[in-house]
N, C-alpha and C positions, 0 to 999 in steps of 0.2 A: 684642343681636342686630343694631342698626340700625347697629352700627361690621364689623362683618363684611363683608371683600370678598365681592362675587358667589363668584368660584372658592370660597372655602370654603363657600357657602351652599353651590352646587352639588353638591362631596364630600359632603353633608352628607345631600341629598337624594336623591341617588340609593340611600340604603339601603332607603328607604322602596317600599310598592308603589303604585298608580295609584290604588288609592282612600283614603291616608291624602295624596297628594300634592292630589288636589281638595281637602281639606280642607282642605291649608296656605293654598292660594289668598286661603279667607276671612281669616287672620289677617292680613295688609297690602297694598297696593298694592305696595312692593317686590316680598313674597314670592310676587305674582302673577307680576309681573314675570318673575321670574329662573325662576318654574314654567312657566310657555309659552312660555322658548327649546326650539324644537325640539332642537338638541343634549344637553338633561336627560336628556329623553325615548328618545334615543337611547343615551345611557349606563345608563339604567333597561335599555332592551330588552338591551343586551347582557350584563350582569353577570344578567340570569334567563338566558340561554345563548335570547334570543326573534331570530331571525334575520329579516331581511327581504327578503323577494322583491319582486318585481317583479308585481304581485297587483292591477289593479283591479277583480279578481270580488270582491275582498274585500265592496266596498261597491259595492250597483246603484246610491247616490247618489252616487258619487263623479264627477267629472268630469276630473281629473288622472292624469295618466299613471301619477305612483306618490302612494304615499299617504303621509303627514307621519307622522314615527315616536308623535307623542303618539293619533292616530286609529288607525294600525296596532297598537301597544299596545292600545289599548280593546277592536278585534276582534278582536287574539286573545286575550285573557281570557273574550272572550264566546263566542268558538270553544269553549274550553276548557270550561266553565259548559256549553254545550250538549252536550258531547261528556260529560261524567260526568253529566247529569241527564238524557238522551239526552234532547233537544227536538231536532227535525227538523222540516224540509217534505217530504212525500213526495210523489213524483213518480211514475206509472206508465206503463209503453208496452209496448206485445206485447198478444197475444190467445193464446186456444186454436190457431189453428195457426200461428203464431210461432215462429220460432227463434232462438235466441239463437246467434252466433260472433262474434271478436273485437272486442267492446268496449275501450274503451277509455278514457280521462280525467285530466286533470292541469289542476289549479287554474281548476275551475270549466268548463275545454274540455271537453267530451264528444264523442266519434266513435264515428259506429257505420255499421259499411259494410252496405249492400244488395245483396248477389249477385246477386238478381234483374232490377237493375237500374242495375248494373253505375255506383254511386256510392257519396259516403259522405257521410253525415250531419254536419256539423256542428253542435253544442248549447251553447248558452252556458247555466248552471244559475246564480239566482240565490236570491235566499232566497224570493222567492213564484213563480217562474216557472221550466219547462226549455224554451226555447224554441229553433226551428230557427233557427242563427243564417248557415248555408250551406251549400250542396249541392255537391259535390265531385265533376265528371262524369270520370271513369277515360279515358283515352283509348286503350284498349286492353282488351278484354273478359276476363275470365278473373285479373283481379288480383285478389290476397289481400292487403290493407293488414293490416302490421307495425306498429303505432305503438309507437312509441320518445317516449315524451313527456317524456323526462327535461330536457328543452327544449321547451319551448310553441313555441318558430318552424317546427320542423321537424314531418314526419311522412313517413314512406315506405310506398308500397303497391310488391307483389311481385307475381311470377310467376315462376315457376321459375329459368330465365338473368337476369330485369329486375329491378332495383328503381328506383323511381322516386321522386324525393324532391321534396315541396312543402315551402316556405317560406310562412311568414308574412307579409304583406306589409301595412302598415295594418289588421291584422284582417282580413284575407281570405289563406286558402292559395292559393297558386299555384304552378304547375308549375316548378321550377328546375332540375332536374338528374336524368339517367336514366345509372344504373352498369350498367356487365354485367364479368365477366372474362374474360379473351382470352385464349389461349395463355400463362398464369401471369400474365400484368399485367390493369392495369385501364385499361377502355375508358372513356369518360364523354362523354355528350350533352351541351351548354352553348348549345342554339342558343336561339331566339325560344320562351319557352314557349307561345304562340300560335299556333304554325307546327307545328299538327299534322301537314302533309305530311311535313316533315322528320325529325319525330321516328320515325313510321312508316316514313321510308326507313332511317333509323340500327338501329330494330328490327330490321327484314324484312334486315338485311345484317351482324348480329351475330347472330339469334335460335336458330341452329340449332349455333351455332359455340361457347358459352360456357357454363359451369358454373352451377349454382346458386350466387347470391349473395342475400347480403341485407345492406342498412343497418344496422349495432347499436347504434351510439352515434355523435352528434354532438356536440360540445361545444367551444366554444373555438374555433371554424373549425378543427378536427380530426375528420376522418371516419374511422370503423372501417368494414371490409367485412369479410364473411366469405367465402367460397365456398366451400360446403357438399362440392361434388367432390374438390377438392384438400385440401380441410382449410386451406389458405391464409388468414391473416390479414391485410390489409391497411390498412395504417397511412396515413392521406394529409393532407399539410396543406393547407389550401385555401388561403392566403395565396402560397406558392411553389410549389402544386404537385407537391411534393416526397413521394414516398412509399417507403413499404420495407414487407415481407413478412414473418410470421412462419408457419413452416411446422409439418404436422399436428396444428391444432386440432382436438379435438374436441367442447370446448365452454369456453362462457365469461358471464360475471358481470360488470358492471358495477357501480359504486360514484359516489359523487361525483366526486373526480379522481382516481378508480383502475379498472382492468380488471383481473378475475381471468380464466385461461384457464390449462384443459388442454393440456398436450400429450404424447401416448402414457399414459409414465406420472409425470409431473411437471406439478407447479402452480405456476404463474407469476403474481405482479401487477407491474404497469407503471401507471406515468403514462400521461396523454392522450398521448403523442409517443411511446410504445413503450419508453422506457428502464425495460428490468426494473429492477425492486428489492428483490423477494424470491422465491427459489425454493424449492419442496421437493419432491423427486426421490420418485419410487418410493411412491407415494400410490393409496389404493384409498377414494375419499370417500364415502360415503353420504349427509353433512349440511354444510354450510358457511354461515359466513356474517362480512361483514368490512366495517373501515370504513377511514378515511384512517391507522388508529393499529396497530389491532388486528384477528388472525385467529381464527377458532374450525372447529376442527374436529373431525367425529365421522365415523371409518372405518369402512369395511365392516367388519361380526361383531363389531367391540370395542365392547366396555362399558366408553369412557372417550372423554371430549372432551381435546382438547388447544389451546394457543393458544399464539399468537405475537406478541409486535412485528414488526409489518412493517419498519419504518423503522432498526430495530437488528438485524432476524431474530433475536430472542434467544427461544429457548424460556421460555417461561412457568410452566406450572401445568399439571396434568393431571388432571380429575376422574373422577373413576367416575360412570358414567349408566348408565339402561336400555336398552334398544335400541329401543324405542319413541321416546326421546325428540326433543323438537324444541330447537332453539336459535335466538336470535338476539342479535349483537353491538351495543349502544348505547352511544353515547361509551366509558367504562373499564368497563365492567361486563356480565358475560356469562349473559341469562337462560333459563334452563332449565327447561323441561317434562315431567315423567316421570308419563305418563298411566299407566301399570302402578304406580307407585309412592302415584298418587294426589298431587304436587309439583309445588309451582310454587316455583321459588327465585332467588334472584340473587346474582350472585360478583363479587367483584372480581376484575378479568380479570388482573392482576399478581402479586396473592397469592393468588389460589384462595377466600380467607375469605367468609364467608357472610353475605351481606349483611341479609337477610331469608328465609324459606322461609314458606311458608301451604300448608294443605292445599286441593290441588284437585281437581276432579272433573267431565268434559264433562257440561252440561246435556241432558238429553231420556235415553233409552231408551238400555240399555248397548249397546255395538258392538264387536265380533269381528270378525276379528282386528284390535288397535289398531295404527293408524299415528301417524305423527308431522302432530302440527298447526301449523297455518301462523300464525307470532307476526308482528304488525307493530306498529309504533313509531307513534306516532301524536301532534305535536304537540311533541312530544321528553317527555311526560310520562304519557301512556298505552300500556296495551299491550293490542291488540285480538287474542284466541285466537279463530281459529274452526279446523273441524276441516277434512282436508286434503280436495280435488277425488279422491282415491284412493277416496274414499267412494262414489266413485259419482255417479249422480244422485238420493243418498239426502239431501233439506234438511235441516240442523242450525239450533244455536241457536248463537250467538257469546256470551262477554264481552269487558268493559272491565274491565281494572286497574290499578289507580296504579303506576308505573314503578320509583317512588322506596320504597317500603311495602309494595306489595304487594297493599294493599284492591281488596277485587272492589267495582265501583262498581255495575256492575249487569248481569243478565245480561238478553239480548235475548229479545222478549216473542214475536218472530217464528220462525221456520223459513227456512233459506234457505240455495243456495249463493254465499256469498262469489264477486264475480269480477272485484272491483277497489275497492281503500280507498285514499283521501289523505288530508290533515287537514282539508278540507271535504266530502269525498262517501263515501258507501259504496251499491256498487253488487250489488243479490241477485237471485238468482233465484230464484222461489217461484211458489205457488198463490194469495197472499196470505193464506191461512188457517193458523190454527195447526196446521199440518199437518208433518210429515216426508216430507211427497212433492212433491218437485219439481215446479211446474208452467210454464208459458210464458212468466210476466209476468216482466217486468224492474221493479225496486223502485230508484229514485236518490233515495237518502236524504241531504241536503242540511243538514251542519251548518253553513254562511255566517253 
């Protein structure tokens, strides 16, 4: 072993997982060597398909912008370990007359606006603390903050014709740019975020003139607008300036670098820059759901899913399902829920074949009439059921299941409406008692 170049140790090592590689450490000073190049470690993360963000919630110890792939590794196994053993910090805020509306959070940010008081919340959650991390004062009364956090820099609050978009700036948001739509185009604010006169004269002299618009994806310095009146899409690069329209939307999906969007009666995905790539005309959808590869969908009355390659548009597979059921699409494989059938299965989304199937069944007291429950991905290796917001203000219980197998790992001991999961937080609404009735408290359950 002591004639072997580094490169083949490395090939060598990266089949291994994180805790047989600690172990090689002990056998020699080389093999410690060649184990804490950060580039191993990096080749480890990617062959388990473990992606790295841009994350210093990961660790309140950490002091570095981003964090070395061999410590990012280690938190998320421990992510992982906490997420199937459920170990949490829990966190509580609200009272008896509390109300709960638009929440929101993405890696460890938490926002939650005050109507009353015409700001929003900033929360930074770590593994012992939800602490306020900054207060966000509206500069105009009557805004509904939209967050769109599929980017931590940005966030946009609204008002009917305004939306208003802060930026991130050092860990503090600050006011950057106010859209409205004009006569079919787009108008935009870019003066002194500080020079609240300004901004008020730009309102008070577009406010009565321009449609409902709202912010939906930022990404790439590529801004989406909607304006709910026209049905208008608006594509904008911020780098040139440069934008184009797409007309009667009637709604639309976001993905990593893809948008899905109706229009009349045909479904469209496109890149961040607007150039379609897949269409299908003459669609009546009840369920969807799609990534950078693959489409799933389930239409109105039928008792069948169908999918597609996006990238080839090639029809796929077509399953029979219940009408109850729910779906959603991760990497190649398309899983399915059929709460009348009692099923929980998974497909390969190419060939239809059955990857796994286990009998399921929602926890707590039966419920008429069944809807479809809301599946998310969780980690890229669990899959968190709870049942859908159509319930009412009636708290349920959620599972966890292995993504890959199947196993129920464990079902939640709590009651509660789901109203926002990432792969560090799950955010409920509950009485906090093992109850099925909804009550006021907000629960931020913190797997970090």
């Amino acid at each position: 072993m002591e004639v072997l170049p580094t490169e083949l140790l490395e090939s060598i090592f990266v089949y291994l997982d994180g805790y047989d590689l600690n172990r090689c450490t002990l056998v020699c000073k080389r093999w410690y060597t060649v184990i804490a190049n950060d580039r191993l470690w990096k080749s480890v993360c990617l062959r388990n398909d473990i992606k790295k963000e841009h994350d210093p919630v990961l660790s309140e110890d950490s002091a570095e912008e981003s964090l070395k792939w061999k410590k990012f590794y280690q938190l998320y196994i421990q992510r992982c370990n906490n997420w199937k053993k459920e170990r949490f910090t829990k966190h509580k805020k609200g009272g008896e007359s509390w109300f709960f509306q638009g929440w929101a959070s993405y890696q460890g940010i938490c926002l939650l606006p005050t109507y009353t008081e015409n700001t929003v919340d900033v929360f930074r959650v770590t593994r012992k603390s939800f602490d306020l991390d900054q207060r966000i004062h509206l500069p105009i009364p009557g805004l509904e903050p939209t967050f769109l956090l599929t980017n931590i820099e940005t966030i946009s609050a609204a008002k009917s014709n305004i939306t208003i978009l802060y930026k991130r700036v050092d860990n503090i948001y600050k006011l950057d740019q106010v859209f409205a739509c004009k006569n079919g185009t787009v108008v935009r604010f870019t003066g002194d975020s500080e020079d609240h006169n300004d901004l008020l004269s730009f309102i008070s002299t577009i406010y009565r003139r321009c449609g409902m618009v709202r912010v939906i994806e930022f990404k790439q310095n590529i801004l989406w607008i909607c304006d709910y009146n026209s049905g208008r899409l608006f594509v904008i690069n911020g780098k040139d300036d440069k934008w184009f329209a797409i007309d009667s939307v009637t709604f639309f999906k976001t993905g990593y670098d893809y948008v899905c969007f109706w229009t009349n009666k045909s479904l469209s995905i496109c890149n961040l820059y607007g150039d379609i790539i897949f269409t299908l005309s003459d669609t009546g959808i009840d369920l969807m759901s799609f990534n950078d590869n693959y489409l799933a969908i389930k239409f109105n009355e039928r008792n069948h899913v169908e999918t597609w390659n996006v990238k080839t548009k090639e029809s796929l597979t077509t399953i029979e399902v219940a009408l109850d059921t729910s779906l959603v699409v991760h990497k190649k494989f398309l899983v399915l829920l059929q709460l009348q059938h009692f099923s929980l299965s998974c497909h390969n989304i190419q060939s239809g074949e059955i990857c796994w199937k286990v009998s399921y069944r929602l926890p707590g007291p039966p419920r008429a009439p069944l809807f479809p429950c809301q599946l998310s991905v969780i980690l890229n290796k669990f899959l968190l059921i709870f049942p859908s917001h159509r319930y009412g203000q009636q708290a349920a219980k959620f599972s966890v299941v292995n993504i890959k197998s199947g196993e129920i790992y464990y079902t939640s001991k709590f009651s509660g409406i789901v109203v926002e999961v990432s792969d560090r937080l799950l955010v409920t609404l509950s009485s906090g008692k093992d109850s099925y009735e909804c009550g006021n408290h907000m629960f931020i359950r913190s797997y970090i």
